[in-house]
N, C-alpha and C positions, 0 to 999 in steps of 0.2 A: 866321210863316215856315213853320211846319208844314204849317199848311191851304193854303200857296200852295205846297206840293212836293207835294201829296196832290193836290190840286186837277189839277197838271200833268203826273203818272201818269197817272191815270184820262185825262185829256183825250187824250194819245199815246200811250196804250195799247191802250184800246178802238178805232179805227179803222184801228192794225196790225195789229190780230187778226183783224176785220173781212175788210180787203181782200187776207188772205194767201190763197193758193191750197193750199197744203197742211196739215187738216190732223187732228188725231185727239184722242180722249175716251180717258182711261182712270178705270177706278171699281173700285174692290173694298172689299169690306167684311168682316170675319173676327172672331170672336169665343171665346172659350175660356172652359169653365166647370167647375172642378176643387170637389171635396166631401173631406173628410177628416171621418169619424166615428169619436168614439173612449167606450166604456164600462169605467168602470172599479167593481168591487163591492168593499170591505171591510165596516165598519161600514154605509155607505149608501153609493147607486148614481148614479154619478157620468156622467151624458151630453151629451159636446160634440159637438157638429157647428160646422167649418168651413168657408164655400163662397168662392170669390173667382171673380169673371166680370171679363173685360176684353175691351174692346171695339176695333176702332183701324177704322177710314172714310179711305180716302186716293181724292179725286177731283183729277186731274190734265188739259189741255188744253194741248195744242203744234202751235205752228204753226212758220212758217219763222223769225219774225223774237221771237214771243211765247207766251211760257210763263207758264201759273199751276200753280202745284203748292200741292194742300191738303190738312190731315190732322186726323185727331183721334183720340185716345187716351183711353180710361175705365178707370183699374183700380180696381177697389171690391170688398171683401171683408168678411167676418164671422164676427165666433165667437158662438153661440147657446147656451146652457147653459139648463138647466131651473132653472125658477126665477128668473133672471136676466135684467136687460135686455142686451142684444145688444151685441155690443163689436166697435165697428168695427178692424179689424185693417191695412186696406188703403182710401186712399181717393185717387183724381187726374184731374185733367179738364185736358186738354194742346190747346190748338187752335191750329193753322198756317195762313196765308195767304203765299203768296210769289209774287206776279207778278214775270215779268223781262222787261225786252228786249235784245236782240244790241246789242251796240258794237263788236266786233269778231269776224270768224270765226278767226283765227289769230294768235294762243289765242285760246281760246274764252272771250270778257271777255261781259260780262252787266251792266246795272244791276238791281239788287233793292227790292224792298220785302217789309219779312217784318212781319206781324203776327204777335206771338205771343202768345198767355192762358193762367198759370196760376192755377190755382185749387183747390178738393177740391168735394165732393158736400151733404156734412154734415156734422154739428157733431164737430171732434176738438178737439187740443192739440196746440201745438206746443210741449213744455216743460210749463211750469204759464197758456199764453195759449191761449186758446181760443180755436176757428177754427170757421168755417161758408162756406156756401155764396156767394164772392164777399167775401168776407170772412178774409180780402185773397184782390183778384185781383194778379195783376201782368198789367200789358199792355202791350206792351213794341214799339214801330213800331220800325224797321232799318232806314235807307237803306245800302245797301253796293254795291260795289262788286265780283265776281269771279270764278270760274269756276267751270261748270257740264259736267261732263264724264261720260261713257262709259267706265271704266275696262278694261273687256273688251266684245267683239263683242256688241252688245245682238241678242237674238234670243229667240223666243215659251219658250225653258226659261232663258234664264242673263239676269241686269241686276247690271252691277255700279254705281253713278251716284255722283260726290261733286257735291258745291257746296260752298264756300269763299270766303271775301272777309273785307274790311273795310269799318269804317263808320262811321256814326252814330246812337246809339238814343236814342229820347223816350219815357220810360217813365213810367207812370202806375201809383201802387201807390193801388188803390183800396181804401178799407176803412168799417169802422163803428163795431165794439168792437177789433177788434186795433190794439195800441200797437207801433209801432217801436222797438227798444231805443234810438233815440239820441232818443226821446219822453220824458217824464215822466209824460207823459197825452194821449190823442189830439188833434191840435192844429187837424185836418183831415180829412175825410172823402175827400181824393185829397192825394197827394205826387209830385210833378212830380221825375224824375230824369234830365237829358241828360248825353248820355256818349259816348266812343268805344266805338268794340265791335269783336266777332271774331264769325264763325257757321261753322257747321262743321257739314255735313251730308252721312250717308252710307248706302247704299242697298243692299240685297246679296240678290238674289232667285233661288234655283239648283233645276228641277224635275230629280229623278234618273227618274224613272219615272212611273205614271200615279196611285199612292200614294203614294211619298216624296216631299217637297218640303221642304226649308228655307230662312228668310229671317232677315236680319238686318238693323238700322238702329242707328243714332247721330244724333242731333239736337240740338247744343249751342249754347248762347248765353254771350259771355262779356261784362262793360260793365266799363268802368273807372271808379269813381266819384271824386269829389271828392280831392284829395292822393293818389290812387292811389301817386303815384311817391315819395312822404314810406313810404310803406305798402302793400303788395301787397294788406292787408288787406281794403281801400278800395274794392272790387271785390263782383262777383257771377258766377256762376259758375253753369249750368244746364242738367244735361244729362239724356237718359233713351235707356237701350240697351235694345235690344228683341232676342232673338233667340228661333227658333221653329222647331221641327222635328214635320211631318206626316207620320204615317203610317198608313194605310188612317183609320181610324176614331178615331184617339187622336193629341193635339195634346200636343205637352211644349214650355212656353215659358215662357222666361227675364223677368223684368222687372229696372231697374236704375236708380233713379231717386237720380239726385244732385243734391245744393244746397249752394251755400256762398253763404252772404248772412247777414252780420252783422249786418246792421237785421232781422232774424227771430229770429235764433239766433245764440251766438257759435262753438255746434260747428257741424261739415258735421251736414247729415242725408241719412242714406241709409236708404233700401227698396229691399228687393230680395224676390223671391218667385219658386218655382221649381214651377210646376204641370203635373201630367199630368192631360189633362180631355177633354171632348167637345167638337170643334173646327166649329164653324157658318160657312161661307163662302159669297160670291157673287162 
């Protein structure tokens, strides 16, 4: 059933796009790279250096009738001590796909398909389970249903954009050595989880001058898993807020990455990090 809804996207999506008349590319790329050095001398001489770089790539295409909106997000950090191996402090790889087409101009209804992959870089823990690259991914397809709107006059300094809907998700937690808490022992190297869902995505990009700029975003996914409604529990919950303010030469940006998924962890996990850095864009 899967492969015959994927199958019949791509099939009537690719030659609306095709034979639209209007229509336009957007791509930008931004990256920020923050250093904290700290020496401390009593008895013997104590030197950390800190760096955290995060990356995010958003390529987007809209025509009259079809829209793909895509993104990617890398926050990865380190603390480095002499003497010592390198302690990852900060690690996440976030990838978006979301083709749509129009079902209605008023309101502005939409069908969606959202791929989404999370994963980290390299080897942490979560807890006392140790993680690696793709290990676990979550990859999570979204058929939904919603709206894709313009919240203020979009024009070359201000975007304000949400998307919204409901749906259906076929989620795929791929792994190798990480064990799911409701495991004993890994039982499988993929765990198949279908589910209804929520998405909620929001956009907010405002240039004050030909230096200042700032942007913010919200990007959530929610699923309802198995007895949800015996248990709110029974759910997953995933979001990551990004906000970010430019000026001349120095980038100060927010990161906020939240999770609630009890097959990982029974607390939420959150990371958040709050860097002033050298801000690289195209």
């Amino acid at each position: 059933m899967k492969n015959k809804l994927l199958f019949f996207l791509i099939v009537v999506l690719i030659p609306i796009s095709i034979l639209s008349q209007e229509s336009n590319f957007e791509f930008s790329a931004s990256s920020n790279l923050g250093l904290t050095f700290t020496s401390m001398s009593k008895e013997e001489t104590n030197e950390n250096l800190e760096w955290l770089l995060n990356l995010q790539v958003i390529l987007k295409y809209h025509s009259d009738n079809f829209h793909f909106d895509s993104d990617c997000f890398i926050n990865y950090g380190q603390i480095v001590r002499t003497g010592y191996t390198p302690l990852k402090s900060q690690d996440l790889l976030i990838f978006n796909l979301m083709p749509s087409i129009k079902l209605m101009d008023t309101p502005s209804i939409r069908l969606f398909l959202q791929t989404k992959a999370e994963t980290q870089l390299k080897r942490g823990y979560i807890g006392e389970q140790e993680t690696n690259f793709l290990d676990p991914l979550f990859l999570t397809n979204t058929i939904f249903i919603g709206e894709k709107n313009n919240l203020i006059k979009y024009t070359d300094d201000q975007k304000l954009e949400l998307i919204y809907g409901i749906g259906y998700s076929f989620q795929q937690v791929i792994k190798k050595h990480f064990v799911l808490t409701s495991e004993d022992f890994p039982s499988s190297d993929v765990e198949y989880i279908n589910s209804p869902s929520a998405v909620f995505k929001v956009e907010f990009n405002k240039t004050f001058s030909e230096d200042v700029s700032f942007s913010a975003s919200i990007n959530s996914l929610f699923t309802m898993k198995k007895d949800f409604w015996k248990s709110t529990s029974n759910s997953r919950f995933s979001s990551l807020f990004l906000a970010r303010l430019d000026i001349a030469f120095l980038s100060l940006q927010y990161v906020n990455r939240f999770v609630f998924d009890k097959e990982i962890s029974k607390k939420r996990i959150i990371e958040q990090s709050l860097v002033l850095g050298l801000p690289i864009s195209i």
